[in-house]
Residue frames relative to the residue before (quaternion, step in Angstrom):
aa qw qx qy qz dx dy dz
X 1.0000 0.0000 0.0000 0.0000 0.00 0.00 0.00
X 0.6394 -0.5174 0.3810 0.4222 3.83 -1.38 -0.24
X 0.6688 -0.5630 0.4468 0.1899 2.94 -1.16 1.13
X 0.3073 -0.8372 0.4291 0.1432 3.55 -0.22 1.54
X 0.6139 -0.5152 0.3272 0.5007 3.63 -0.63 1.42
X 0.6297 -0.5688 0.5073 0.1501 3.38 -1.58 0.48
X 0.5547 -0.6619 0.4252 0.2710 3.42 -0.88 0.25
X 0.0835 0.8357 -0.5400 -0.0557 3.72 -0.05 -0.05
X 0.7683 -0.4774 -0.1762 0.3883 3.71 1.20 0.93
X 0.5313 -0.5849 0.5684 0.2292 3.33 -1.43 0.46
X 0.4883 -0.6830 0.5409 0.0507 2.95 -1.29 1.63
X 0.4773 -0.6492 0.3834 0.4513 3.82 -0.65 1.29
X 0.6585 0.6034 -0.3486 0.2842 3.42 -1.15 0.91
X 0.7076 0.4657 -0.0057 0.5315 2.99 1.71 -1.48
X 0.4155 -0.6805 0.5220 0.3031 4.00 -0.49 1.42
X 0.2546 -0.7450 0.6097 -0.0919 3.22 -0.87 1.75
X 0.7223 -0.0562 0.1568 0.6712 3.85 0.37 -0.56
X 0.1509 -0.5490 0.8192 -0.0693 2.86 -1.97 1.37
X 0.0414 0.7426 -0.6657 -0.0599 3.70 -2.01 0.93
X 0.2828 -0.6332 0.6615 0.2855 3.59 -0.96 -0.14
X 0.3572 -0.6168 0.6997 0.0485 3.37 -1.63 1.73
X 0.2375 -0.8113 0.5313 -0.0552 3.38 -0.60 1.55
X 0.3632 -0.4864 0.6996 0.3769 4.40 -0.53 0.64
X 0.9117 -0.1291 0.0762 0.3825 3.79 -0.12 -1.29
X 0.3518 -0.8091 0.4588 0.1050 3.85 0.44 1.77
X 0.8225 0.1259 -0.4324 0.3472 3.22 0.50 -0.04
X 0.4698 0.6664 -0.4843 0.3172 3.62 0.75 0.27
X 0.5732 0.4218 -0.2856 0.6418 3.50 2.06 0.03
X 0.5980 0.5813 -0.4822 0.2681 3.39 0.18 0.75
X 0.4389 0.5687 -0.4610 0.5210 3.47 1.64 0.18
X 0.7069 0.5477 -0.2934 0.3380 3.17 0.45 -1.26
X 0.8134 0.2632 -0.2497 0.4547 4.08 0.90 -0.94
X 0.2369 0.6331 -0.5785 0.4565 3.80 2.08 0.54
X 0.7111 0.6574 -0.1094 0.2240 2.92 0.38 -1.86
X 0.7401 0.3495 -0.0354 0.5735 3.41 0.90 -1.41
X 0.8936 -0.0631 -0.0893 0.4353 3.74 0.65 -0.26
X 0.6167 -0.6502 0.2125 0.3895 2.97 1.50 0.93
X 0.1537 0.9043 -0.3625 0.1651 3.93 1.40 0.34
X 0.0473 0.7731 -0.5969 -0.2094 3.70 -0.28 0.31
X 0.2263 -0.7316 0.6254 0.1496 3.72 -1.01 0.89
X 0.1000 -0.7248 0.6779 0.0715 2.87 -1.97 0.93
X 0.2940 -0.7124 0.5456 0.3291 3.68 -0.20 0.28
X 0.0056 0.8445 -0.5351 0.0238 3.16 -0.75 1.18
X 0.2634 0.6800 -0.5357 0.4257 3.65 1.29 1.31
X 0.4674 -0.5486 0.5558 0.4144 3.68 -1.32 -0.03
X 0.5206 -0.5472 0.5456 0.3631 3.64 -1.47 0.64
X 0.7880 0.1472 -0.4103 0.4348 3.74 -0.34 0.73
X 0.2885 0.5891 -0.6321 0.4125 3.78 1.02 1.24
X 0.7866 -0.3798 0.4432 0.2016 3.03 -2.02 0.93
X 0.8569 0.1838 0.1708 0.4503 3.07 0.06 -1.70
X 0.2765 -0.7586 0.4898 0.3288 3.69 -1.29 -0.13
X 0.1258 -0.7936 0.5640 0.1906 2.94 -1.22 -0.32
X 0.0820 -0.8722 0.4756 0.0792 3.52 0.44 1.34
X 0.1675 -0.7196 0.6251 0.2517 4.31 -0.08 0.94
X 0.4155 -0.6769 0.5890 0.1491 2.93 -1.73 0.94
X 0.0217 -0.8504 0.5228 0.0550 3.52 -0.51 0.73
X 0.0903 -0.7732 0.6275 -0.0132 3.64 -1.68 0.86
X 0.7704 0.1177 -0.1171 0.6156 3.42 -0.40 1.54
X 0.4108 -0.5462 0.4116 0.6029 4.08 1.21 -0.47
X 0.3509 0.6986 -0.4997 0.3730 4.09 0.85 0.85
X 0.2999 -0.7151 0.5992 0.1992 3.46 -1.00 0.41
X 0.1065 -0.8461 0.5200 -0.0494 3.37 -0.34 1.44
X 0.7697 -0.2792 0.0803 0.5684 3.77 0.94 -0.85
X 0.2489 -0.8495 0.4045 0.2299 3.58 -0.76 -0.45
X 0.4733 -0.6837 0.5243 0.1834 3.50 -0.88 0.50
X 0.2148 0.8525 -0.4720 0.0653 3.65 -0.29 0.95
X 0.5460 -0.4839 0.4601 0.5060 3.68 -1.21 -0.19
X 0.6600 -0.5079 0.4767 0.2814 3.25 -1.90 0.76
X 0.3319 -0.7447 0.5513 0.1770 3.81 -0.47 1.00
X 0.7917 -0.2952 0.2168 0.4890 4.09 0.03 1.71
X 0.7139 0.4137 -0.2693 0.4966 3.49 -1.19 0.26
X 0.4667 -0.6082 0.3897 0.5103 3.90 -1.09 0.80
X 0.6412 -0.5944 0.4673 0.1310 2.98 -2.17 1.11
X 0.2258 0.6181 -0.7475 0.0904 3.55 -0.53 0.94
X 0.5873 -0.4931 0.5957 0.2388 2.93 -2.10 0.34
X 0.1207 0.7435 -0.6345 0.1731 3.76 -1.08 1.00
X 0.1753 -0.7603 0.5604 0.2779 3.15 -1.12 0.96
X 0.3289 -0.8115 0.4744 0.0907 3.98 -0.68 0.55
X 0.3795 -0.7876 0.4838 0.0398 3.15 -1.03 0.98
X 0.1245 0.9212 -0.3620 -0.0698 3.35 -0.58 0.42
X 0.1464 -0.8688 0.4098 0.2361 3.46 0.31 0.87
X 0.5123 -0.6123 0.5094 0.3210 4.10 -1.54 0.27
X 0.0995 -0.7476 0.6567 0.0061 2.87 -1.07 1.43
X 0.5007 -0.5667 0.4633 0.4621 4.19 -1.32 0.25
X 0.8457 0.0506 0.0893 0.5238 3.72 1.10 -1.04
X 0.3846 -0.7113 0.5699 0.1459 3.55 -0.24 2.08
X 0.7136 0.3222 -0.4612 0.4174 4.03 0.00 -0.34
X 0.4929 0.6559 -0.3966 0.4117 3.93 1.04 -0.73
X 0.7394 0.4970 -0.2436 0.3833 3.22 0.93 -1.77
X 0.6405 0.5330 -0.3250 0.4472 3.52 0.99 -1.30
X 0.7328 0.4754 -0.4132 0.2573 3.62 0.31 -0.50
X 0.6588 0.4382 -0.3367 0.5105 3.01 1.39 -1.26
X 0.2688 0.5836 -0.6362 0.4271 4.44 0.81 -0.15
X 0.8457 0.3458 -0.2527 0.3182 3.47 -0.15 -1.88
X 0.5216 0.6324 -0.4305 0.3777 4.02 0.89 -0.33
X 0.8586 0.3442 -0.1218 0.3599 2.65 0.89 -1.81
X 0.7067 -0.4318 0.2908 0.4791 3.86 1.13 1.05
X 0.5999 0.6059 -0.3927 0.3446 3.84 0.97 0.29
X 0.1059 -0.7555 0.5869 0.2712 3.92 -0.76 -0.60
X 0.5432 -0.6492 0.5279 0.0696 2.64 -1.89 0.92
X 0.1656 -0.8172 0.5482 0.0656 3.50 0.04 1.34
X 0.7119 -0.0859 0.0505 0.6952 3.79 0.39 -0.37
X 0.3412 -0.8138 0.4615 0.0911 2.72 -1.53 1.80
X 0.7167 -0.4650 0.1762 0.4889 3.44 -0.94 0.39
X 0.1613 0.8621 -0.4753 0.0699 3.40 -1.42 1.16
X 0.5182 -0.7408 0.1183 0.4108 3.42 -0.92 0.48
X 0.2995 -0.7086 0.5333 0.3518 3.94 -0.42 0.16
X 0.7390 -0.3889 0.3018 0.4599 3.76 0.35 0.81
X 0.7227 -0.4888 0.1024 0.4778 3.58 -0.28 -0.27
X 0.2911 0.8130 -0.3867 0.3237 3.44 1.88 0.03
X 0.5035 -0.6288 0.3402 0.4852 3.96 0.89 -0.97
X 0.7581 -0.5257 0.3465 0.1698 3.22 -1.38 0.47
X 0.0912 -0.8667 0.4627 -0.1629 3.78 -0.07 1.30
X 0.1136 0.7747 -0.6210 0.0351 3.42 -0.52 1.13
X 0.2970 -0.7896 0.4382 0.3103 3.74 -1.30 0.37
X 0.0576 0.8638 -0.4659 -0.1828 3.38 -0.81 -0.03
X 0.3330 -0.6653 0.5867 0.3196 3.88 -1.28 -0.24
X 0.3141 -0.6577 0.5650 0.3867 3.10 -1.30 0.87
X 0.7903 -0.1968 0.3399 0.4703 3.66 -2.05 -0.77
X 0.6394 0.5274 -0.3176 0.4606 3.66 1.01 -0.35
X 0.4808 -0.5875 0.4976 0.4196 3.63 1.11 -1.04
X 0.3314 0.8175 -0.3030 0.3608 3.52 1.56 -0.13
X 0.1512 0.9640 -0.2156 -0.0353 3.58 0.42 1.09
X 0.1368 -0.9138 0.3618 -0.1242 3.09 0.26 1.34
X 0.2097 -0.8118 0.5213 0.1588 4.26 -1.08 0.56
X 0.3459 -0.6761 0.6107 0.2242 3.42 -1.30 0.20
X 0.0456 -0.7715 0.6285 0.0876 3.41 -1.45 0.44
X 0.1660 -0.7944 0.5839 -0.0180 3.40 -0.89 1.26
X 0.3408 -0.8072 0.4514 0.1691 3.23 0.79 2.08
X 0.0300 -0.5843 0.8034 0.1106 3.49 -1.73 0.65
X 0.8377 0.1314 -0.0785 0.5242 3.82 -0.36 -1.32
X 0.7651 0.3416 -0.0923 0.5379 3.65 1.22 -0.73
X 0.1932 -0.8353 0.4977 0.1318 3.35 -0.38 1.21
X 0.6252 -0.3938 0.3530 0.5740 3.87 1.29 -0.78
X 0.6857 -0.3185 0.2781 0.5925 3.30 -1.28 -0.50
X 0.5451 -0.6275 0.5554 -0.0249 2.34 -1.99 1.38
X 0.7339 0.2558 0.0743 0.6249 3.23 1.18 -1.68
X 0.2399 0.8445 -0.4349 0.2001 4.10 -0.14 1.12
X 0.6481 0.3872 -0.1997 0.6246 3.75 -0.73 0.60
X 0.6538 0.2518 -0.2864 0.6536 4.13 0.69 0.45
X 0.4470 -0.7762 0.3616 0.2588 3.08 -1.68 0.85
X 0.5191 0.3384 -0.5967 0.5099 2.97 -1.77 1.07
X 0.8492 0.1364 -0.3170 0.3997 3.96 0.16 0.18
X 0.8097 -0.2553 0.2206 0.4801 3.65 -1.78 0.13
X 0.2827 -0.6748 0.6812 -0.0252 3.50 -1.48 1.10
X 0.5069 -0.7417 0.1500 0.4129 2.61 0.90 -1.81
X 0.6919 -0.5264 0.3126 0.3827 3.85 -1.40 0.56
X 0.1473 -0.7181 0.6763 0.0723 3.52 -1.25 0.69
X 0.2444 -0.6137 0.7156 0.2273 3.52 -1.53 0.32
X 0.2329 -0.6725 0.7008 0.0497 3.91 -1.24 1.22
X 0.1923 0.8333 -0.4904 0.1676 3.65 -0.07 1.32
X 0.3086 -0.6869 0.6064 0.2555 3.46 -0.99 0.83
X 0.8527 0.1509 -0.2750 0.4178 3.91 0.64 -0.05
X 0.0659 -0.8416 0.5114 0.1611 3.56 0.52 0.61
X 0.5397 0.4821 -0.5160 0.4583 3.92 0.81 0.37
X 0.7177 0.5154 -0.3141 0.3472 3.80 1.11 0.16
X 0.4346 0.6448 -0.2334 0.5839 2.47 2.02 -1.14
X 0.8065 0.3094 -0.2705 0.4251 3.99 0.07 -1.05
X 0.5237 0.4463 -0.4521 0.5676 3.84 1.21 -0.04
X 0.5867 0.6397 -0.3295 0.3715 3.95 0.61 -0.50
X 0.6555 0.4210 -0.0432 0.6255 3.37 0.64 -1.98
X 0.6957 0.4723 -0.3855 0.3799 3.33 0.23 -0.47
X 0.8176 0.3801 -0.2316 0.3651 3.40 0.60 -0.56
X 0.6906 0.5490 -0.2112 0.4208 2.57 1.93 -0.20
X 0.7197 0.3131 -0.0730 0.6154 3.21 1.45 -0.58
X 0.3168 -0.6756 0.4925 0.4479 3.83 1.35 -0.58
X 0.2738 0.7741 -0.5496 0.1540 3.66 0.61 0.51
X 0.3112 -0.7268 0.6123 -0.0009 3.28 -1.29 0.77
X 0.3275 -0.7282 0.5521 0.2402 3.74 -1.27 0.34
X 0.2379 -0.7488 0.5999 0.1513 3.08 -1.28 0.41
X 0.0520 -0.7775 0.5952 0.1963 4.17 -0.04 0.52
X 0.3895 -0.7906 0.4519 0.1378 2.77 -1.28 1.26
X 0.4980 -0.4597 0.4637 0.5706 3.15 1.79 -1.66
X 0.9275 0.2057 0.0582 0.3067 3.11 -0.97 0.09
X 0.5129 -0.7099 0.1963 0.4409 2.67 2.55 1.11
X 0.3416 0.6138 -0.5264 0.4791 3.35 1.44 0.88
X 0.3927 0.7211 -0.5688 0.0474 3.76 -1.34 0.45
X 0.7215 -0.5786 0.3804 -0.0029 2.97 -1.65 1.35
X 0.1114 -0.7219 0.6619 0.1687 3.67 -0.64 0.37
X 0.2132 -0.6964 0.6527 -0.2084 3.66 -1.00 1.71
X 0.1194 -0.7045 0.6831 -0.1512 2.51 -1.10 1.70
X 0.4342 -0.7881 0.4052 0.1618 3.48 -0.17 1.55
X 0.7550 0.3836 -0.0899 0.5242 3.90 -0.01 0.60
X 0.7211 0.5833 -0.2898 0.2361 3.22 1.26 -0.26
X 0.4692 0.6477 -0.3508 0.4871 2.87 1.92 -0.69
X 0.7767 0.4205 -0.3328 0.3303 3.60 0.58 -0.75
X 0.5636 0.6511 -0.3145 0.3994 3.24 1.78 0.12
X 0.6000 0.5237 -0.1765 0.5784 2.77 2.05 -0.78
X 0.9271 -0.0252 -0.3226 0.1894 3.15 0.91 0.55
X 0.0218 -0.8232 0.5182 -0.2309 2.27 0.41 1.78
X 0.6521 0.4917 -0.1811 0.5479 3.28 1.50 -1.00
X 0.7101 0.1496 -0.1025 0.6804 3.64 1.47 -0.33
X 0.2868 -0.7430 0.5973 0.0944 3.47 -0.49 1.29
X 0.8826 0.0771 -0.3526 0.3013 3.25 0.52 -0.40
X 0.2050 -0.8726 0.4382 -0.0671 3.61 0.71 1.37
X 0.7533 0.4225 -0.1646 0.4764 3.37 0.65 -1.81
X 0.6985 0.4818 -0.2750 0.4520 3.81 1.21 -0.70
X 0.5277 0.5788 -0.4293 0.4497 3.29 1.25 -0.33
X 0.6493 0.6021 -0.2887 0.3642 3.45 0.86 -1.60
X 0.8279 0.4435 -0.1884 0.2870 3.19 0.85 -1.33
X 0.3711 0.8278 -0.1426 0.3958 2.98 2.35 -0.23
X 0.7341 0.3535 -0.0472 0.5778 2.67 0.89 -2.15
X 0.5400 -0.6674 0.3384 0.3853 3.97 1.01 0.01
X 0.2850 0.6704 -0.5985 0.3334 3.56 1.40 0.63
X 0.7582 -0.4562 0.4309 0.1768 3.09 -2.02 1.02
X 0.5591 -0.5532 0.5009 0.3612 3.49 -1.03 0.42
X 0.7016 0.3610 -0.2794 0.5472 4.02 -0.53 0.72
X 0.3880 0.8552 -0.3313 0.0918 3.25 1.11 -0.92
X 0.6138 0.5888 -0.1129 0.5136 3.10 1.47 -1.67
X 0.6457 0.4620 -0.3126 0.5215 4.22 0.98 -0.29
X 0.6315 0.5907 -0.4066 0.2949 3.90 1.06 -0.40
X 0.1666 -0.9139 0.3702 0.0083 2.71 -1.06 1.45
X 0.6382 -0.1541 -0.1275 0.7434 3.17 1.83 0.25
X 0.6899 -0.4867 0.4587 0.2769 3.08 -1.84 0.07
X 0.1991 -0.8335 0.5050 0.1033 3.82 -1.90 0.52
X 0.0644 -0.9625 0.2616 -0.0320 3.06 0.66 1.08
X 0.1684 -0.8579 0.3954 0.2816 3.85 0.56 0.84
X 0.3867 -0.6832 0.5519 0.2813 3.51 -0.70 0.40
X 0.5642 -0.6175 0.5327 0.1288 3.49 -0.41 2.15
X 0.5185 -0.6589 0.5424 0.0528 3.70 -1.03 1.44
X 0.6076 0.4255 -0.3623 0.5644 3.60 1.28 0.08
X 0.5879 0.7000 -0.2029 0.3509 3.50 1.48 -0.22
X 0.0764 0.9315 -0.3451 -0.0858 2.98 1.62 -0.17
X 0.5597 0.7791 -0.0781 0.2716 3.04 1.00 -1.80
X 0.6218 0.6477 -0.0963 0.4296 2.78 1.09 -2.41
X 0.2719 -0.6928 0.6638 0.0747 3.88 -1.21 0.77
X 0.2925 -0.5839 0.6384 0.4074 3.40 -0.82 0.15
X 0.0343 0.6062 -0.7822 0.1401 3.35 -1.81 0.99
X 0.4866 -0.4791 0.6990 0.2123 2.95 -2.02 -0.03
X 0.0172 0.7750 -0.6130 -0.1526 3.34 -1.05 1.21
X 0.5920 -0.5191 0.6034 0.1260 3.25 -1.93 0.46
X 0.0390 -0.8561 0.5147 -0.0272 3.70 -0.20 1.62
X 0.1055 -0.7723 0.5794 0.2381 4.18 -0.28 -0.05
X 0.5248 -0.4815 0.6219 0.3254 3.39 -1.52 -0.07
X 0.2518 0.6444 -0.7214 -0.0324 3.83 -1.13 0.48
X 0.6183 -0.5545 0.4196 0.3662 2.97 -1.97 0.53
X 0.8763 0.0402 0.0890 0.4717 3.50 1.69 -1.06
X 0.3537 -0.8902 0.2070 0.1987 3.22 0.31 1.88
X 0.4642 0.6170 -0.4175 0.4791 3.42 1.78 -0.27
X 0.7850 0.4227 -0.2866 0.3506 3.28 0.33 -1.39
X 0.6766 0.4504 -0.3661 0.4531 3.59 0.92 -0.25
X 0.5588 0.5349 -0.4155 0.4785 3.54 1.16 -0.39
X 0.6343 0.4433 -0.4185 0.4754 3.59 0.76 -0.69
X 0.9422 0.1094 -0.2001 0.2453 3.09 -0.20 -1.23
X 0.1690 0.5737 -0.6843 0.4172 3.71 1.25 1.62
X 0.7973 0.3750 -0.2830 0.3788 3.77 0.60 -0.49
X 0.4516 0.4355 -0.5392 0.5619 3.45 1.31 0.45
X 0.6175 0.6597 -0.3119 0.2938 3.71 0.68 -0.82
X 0.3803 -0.6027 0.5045 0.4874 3.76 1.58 -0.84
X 0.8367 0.2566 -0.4156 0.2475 3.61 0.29 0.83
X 0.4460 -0.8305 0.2714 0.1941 3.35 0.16 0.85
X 0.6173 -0.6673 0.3622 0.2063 3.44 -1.12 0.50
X 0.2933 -0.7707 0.5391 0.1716 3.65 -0.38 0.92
X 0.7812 -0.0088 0.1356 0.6094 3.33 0.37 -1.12
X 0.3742 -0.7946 0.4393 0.1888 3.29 -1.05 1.85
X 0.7942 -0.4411 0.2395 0.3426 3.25 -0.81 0.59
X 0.1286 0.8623 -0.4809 0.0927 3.83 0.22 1.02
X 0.4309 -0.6780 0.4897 0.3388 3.59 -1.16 0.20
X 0.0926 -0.7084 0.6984 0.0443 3.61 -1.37 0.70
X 0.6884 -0.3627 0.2727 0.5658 3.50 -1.36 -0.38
X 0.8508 0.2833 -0.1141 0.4277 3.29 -1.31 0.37
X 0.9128 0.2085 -0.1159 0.3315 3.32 0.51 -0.84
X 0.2941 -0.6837 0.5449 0.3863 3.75 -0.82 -0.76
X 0.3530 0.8239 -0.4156 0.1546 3.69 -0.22 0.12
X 0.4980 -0.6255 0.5990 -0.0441 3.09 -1.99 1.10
X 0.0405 -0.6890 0.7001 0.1832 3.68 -1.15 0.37
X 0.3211 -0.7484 0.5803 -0.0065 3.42 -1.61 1.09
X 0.0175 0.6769 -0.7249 -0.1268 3.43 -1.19 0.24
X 0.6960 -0.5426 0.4566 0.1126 3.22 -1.72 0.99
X 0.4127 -0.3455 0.6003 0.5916 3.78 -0.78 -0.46
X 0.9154 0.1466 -0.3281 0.1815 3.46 -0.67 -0.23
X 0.6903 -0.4566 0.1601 0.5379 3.09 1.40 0.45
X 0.5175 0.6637 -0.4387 0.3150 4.00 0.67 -0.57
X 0.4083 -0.7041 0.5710 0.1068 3.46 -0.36 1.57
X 0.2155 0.7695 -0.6011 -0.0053 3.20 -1.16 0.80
X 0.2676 -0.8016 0.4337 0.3127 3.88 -0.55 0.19
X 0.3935 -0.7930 0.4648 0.0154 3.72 -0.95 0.84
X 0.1138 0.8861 -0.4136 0.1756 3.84 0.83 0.73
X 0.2064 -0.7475 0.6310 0.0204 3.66 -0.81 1.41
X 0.6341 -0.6025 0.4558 0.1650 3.28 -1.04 0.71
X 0.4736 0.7006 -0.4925 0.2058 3.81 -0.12 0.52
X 0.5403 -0.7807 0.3107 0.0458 2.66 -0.80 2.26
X 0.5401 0.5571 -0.3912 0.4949 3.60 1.76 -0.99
X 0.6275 0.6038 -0.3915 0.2973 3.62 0.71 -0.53
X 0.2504 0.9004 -0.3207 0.1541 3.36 1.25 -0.50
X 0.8374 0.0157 0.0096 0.5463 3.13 0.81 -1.12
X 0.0432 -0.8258 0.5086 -0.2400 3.20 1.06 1.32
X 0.8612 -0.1700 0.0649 0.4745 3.87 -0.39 0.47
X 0.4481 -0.8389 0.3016 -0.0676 2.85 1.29 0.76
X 0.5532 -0.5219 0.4233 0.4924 3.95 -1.12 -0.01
X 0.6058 -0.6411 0.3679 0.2942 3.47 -0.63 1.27
């Protein structure tokens, strides 16, 4: 189909751009050509440290592929949500029982990026857009869908985020619930007038139209499991990407399965950066359902 209108910006609060820190970024660039059809440009100077290869869809900026910023190299894909003011953001992080892992800085004239962890260890960045606002091109496949929180307390997590972003919950049922971001829906349509009728169409919940990412408890058989932030795409077809991420050299965590609303898969990369992959399918809707 046509290429849904672009973004042109993201309201402070709302995950705006997601990347993956790479041991070696470009030995992962077959693999996300491949898998969602990405053209890459390095867009670092030639006597930077590191890269930074932008992923692109349609000549959109969708995500990017970079080198591992110091510290031992694993692969991760990262989230990052818009803030009005990265030093504003970092203080209140530190009020509100978080830490600052890399303090706020500039990214050339692109905008201003600090990391942090929540109370959980949950690690996550901000971007205070200057030349670069985030994705450009989202919500079609091959780009950002969307950002989850993997939490073992989500009553901290929502006293956290909350102070930090003004987030809000949505309950879905069935121990299903929503990070809300009060005001967005009406931000969202503005660019789409009819936004709130679609939702109500397609049988989304009242509020529906303010979620801004997902909450996802981490399941007591899960020990193992860290809290993190996960990284979702759009595909047209969760088999076919599950297969052929594994013709690609990275392999499949979880085989493609159905949930509400959706169809979806979780992936690792050749190097290991975990990501989750999630087709649209409306019959799925009420798939387990309110308990």
């Amino acid at each position: 189909g046509k290429p849904m209108p672009e973004r042109d910006h993201y309201i402070p609060g709302v995950p705006c751009w997601v990347d993956t820190s790479q041991p070696d970024p470009e030995a992962s660039l077959d693999f996300y050509r491949g898998l969602f059809g990405w053209e890459f440009e390095d867009v670092m100077p030639p006597d930077a440290e590191g890269k930074y290869f932008m992923g692109r869809l349609h000549g959109g900026d969708v995500a990017a592929v970079g080198s591992s910023p110091g510290g031992p190299p694993t692969a991760t894909w990262n989230s990052y949500i818009a803030v009005a003011d990265a030093d504003d953001t970092a203080a209140t992080v530190r009020d509100a029982g978080g830490s600052v892992l890399m303090e706020p800085f500039d990214v050339m004239d692109a905008g201003r990026m600090a990391g942090f962890a929540d109370p959980e260890g949950a690690v996550f960045f901000v971007w205070q857009a200057k030349d670069m606002l985030g994705a450009r091109v989202v919500n079609e496949p091959g780009s950002l869908n969307f950002n989850g929180l993997a939490t073992r307390d989500p009553d901290a997590a929502k006293s956290f985020y909350g102070a930090v972003f003004g987030w809000t919950t949505l309950d879905l049922g069935g121990g299903t619930e929503m990070w809300t971001l009060p005001g967005y829906g009406d931000d969202l349509e503005r660019d789409n007038p009819d936004l709130r009728k679609m939702v109500a169409e397609s049988g989304g919940p009242s509020g529906f139209e303010d979620v801004v990412a997902s909450i996802n408890p981490i399941p007591d058989d899960q020990p193992d499991v860290p809290p993190h932030w996960s990284v979702t795409f759009a595909v047209e077809d969760a088999d076919a990407t599950a297969a052929r991420a594994g013709d690609l050299g990275g392999s499949v965590v979880v085989p493609p399965r159905d949930a509400p609303w959706v169809r979806m898969t979780v992936i690792n990369d050749p190097q290991g950066a975990t990501f989750i992959a999630s087709q649209f399918v409306p019959e799925n809707k009420d798939l387990g359902g309110p308990a």
